[in-house]
C-alpha positions in Angstrom: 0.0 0.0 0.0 1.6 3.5 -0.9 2.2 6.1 1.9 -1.4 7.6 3.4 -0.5 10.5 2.1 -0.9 9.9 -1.4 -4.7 8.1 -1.1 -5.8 10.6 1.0 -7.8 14.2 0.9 -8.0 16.1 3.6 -10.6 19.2 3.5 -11.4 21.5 6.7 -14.0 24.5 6.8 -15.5 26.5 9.6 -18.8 26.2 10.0 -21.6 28.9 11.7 -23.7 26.3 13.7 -22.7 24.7 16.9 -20.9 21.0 16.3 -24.3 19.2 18.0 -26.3 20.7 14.9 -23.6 19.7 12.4 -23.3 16.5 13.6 -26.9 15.8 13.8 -26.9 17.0 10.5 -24.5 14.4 9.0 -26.2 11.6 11.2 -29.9 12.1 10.7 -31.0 10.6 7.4 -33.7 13.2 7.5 -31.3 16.1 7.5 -29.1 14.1 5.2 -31.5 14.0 2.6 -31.4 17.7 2.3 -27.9 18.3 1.5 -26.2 14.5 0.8 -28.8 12.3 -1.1 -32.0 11.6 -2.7 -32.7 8.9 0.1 -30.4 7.9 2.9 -30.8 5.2 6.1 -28.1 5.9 8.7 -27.7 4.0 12.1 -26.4 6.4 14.0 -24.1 4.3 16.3 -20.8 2.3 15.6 -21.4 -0.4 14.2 -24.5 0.9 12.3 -25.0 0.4 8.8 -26.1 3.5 5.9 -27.4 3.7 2.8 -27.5 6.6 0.3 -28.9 6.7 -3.1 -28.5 9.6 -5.5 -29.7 10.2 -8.8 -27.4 10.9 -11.4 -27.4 14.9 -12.3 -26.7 13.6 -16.0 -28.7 10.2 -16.4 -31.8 10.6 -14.1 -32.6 6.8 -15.0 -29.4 6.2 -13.3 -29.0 5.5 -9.1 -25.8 5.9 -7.8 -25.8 3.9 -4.6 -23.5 4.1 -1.2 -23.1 1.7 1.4 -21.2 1.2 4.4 -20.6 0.6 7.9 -20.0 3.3 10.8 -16.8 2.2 12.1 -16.8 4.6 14.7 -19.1 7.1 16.5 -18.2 9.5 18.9 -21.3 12.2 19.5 -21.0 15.3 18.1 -17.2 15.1 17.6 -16.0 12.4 15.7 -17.3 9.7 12.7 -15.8 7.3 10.6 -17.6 5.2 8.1 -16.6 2.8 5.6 -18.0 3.9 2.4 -18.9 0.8 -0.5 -20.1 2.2 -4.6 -22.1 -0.5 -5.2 -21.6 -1.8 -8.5 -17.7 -0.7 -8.4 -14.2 -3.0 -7.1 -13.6 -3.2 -3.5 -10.6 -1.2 -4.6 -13.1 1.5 -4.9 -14.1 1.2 -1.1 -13.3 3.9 1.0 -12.7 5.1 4.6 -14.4 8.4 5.6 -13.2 10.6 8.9 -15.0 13.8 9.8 -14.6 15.1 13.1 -16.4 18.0 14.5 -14.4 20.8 16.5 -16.4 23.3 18.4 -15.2 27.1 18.3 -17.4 28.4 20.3 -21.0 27.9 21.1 -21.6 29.0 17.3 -19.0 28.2 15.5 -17.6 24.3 14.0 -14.5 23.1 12.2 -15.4 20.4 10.5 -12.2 18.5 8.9 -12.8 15.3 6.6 -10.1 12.9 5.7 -10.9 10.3 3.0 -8.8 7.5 2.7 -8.8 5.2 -0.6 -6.4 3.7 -3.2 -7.8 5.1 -5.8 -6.6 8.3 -4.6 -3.0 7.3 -5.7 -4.4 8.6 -8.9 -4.6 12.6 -8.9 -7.8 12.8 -10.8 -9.4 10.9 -8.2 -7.7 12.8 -5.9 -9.2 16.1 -7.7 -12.9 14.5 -8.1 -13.4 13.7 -4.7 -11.6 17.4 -3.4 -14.3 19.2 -5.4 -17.2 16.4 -4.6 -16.9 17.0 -1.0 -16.2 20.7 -1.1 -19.7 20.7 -2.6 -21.2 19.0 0.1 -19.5 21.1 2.7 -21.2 24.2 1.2 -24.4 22.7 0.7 -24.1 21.3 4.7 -22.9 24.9 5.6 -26.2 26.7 3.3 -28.7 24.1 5.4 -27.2 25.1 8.4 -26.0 28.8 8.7 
């Protein structure tokens, strides 16, 4: 396996909502479904299991579905889940860490790490960067 460094991203962005809201927002499939996917299940506990299907922006017959496993759980300040495309390699698989630093009473930084091999390659590297720093500002839009 090649050094972390080069199959890992690592994004981090303040966030005006206390870490409780942000993490509830990243744990409740309700919430979820507002600013990560079409339709989500999340057990909210480690060990749980999630689900997340989205519809392709370009091909609206197509469902692009996420499984996994929450690995670990620590309330509002720490998950990490083991993400699964279905339909893709197990090389594909990937492991997901976003933890949840309070500020102040109003304020979170939220840092995610992704883990995967397929981030040896720099376009996968670059896809993921800009998929996630979309999600962060549609998180943040929900929230603020």
């Amino acid at each position: 396996m090649s050094d972390i460094g080069e199959n890992s991203i690592t994004l981090t962005r303040t966030i005006d909502a206390p870490a409780e809201e942000l993490f509830a927002a990243w744990t409740d499939p309700a919430l979820l479904e507002q600013w990560q996917a079409e339709a989500v299940e999340f057990e909210a506990f480690e060990g749980g299991r999630f689900r997340f299907e989205t519809v392709d922006a370009d091909d609206i017959q197509t469902v692009h579905v996420v499984t996994g496993t929450v690995a670990g759980f620590e309330q509002d300040r720490k998950l990490v889940e083991l993400w699964h495309h279905e339909g893709s390699d197990a090389s594909d698989d990937s492991t997901l860490i976003v933890t949840f630093q309070p500020l102040d009473d109003e304020r979170t930084e939220i840092s995610i790490v992704e883990i995967a091999e397929s981030h040896a390659d720099p376009q996968s590297r670059i896809f993921s960067l800009e998929a996630w720093d979309e999600a962060l500002s549609a998180i943040a839009e929900l929230l603020e």
